[in-house]
N, C-alpha and C positions, 0 to 999 in steps of 0.2 A: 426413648430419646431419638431423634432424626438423625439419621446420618448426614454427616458435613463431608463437602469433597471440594478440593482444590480447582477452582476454573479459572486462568489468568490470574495466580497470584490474587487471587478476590473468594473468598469464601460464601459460599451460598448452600441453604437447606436443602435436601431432597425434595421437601415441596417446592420451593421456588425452582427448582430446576426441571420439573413436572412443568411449571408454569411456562417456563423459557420455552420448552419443549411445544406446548401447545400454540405458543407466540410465534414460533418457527415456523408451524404446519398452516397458521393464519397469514403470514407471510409470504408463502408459495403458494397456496390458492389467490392471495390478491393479485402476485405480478403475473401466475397464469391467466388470469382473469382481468384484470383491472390493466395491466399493463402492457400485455401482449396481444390479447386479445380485441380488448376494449380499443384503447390508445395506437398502439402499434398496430392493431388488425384493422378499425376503422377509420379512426377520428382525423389521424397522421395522412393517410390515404386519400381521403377525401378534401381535407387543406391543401395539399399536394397537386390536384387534378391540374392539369394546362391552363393557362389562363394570363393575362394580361401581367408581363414583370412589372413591378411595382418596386423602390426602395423599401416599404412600407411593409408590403409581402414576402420581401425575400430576406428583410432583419427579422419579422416576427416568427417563418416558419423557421430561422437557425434556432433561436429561441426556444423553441417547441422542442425540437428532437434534441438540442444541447440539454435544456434541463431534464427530458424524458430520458435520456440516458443517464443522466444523473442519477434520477427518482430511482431505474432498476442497480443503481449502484449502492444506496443509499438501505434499499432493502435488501441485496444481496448480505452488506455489512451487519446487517442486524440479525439476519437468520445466523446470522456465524459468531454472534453473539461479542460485536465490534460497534457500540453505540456512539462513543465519543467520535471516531473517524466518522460515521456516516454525518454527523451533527456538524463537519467539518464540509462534506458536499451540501448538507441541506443549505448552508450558510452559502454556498454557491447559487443553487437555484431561488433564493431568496433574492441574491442580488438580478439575477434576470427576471424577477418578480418586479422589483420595484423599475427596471428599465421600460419591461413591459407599459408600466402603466403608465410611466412619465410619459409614454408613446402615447397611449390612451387617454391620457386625459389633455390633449392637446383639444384646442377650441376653435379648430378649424383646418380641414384637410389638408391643407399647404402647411400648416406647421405641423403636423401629423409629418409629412412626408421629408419636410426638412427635419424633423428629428431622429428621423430613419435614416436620410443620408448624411446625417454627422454622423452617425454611429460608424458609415458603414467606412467613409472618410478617414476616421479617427483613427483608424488600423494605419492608414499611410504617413500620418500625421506623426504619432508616434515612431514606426519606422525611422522614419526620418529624420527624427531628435537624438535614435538612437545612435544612425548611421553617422551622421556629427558628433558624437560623444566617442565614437569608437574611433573616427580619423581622428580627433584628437588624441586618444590616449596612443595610438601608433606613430603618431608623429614628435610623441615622450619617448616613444622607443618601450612604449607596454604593449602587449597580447598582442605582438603584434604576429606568431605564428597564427592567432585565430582571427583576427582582420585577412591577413591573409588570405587564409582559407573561406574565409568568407563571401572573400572580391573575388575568389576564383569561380564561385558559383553563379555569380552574379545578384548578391545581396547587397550590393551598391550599385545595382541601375538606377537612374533618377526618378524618383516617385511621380507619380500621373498629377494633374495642376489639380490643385482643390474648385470645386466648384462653388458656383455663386452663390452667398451667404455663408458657405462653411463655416461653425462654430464650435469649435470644442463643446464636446458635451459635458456636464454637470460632472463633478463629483456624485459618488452614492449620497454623503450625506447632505449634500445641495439640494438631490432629490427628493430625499426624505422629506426636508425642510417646506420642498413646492407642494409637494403632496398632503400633507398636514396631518393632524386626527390622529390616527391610529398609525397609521404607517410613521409618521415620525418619533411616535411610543415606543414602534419596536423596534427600530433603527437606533435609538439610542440605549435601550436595552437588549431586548432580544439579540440584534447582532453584535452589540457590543461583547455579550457575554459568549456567546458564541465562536467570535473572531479571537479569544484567548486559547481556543482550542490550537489554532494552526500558529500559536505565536509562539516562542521559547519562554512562557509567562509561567509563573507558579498558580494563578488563578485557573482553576479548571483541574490541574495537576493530581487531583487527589482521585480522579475518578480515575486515571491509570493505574498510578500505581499504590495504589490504598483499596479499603473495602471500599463498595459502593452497591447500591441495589440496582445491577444491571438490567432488569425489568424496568423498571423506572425509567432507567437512561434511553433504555428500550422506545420506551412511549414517545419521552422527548425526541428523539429524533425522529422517529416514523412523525409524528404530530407535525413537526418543520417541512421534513421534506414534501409531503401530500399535501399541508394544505397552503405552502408555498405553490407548491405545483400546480392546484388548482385554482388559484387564484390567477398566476400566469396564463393559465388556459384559457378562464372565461375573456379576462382582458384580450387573448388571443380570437377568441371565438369574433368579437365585438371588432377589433382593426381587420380580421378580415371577412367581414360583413357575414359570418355565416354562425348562425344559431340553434343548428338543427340538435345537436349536442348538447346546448346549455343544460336541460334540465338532464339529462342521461347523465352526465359529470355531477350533477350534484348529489343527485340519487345515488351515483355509485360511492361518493364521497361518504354520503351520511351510512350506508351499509356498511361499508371498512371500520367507518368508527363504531358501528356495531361489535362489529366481529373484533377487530382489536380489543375492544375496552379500554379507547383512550381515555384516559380524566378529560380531558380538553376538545375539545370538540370544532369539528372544520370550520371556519366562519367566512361567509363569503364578503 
């Protein structure tokens, strides 16, 4: 009979933990390799190089290194055998997946570049909804030690004037909707189901603190985060006109799901 040993309050066989075990060692060869090497050593570098600021260039490369740190976060969580939380960042990189490509499938480079600089606008936009909701509540006579301290920093200078056309950009699920096909399949699934992770929901609840086949959950979320990530890539590769990478990204894609043994496989 196998020996049973307590991990997390989750009960797992000696085989399956041989398994976790081997899923770990497949895990630090990719981000040695796929991550650091590949991504971080070349790809990043070379997107990077001087060249002409762009709104266009300078949302997609945050884009890049925001979800690629994401990605080695995502796999850090799972070699430590924390699949729910990483499924919590993939659902991050997911969403800069779907903005990526609302960039991307813009149908003509002026609205490419205004959709970049709402993005980048947006940040002040919002500030600034903020900073009026806060002098309201201080002039209630609330938080008003943290308004405060906040005007002492200068977090109430007046925001830079929006530029010509400025448009609030889409909701995620606006995006979804533009985008169509399959991306709005998984915008109403995938992240929906997903998004109960970070919520105080009882859906999802059971893979905490109940049994569950952490190998499984395992899969699920390496399978999110990677092929969310490379989805954003190639879209990245494409708005900033350089393809030298495409096939090397996909190649190395389809080798990971070798070596993992996802059920589900990258689909570009």
């Amino acid at each position: 009979m196998a020996k049973v040993f307590q991990v997390r309050k989750i009960t797992v066989d000696e085989g399956k933990l041989r398994q976790l075990g081997r899923r770990k060692d497949t895990l630090i060869f990719v981000r040695d390799n796929y991550l650091r090497r590949f991504l971080k050593g070349k790809v990043i570098p070379t997107l990077k190089q001087p060249g002409d600021y762009t709104d266009v260039r300078g949302v997609v490369l945050h884009f890049v290194e925001k979800s690629t740190k994401h990605l080695g976060a995502a796999i850090l969580l799972c070699s430590q055998s924390y699949p729910e939380d990483a499924l919590i960042i993939g659902r991050a990189i997911m969403e800069l997946c779907f903005y990526t490509q609302y960039i991307a499938v813009s149908t003509t480079s002026a609205e490419r570049d205004q959709r970049a600089s709402n993005f980048i606008y947006d940040a002040e936009r919002q500030r600034g909804t903020r900073r009026a909701a806060l002098k309201a509540l201080h002039a209630q006579g609330k938080c008003v030690e943290w308004v405060d301290d906040m005007d002492s920093i200068g977090e109430f200078v007046a925001p830079p004037d929006m530029p010509p056309g400025f448009v609030q950009p889409p909701t995620l699920k606006a995006i979804a909707e533009k985008l169509g096909g399959e991306w709005e399949c998984q915008y109403n699934t995938l992240y929906w189901s997903v998004s109960k992770l970070a919520h105080p929901s009882a859906l999802g609840a059971h893979s905490y603190v109940g049994d569950a086949d952490i190998e499984s959950e395992i899969g699920s979320s390496i399978n999110l985060a990677f092929s969310m990530h490379a989805r954003l890539m190639q879209a990245a590769l494409f708005l900033l006109d350089n393809d030298s990478f495409s096939t090397a990204l996909e190649g190395h894609m389809a080798k990971f799901i070798e070596l993992a043994n996802l059920e589900t496989g990258f689909q570009s």
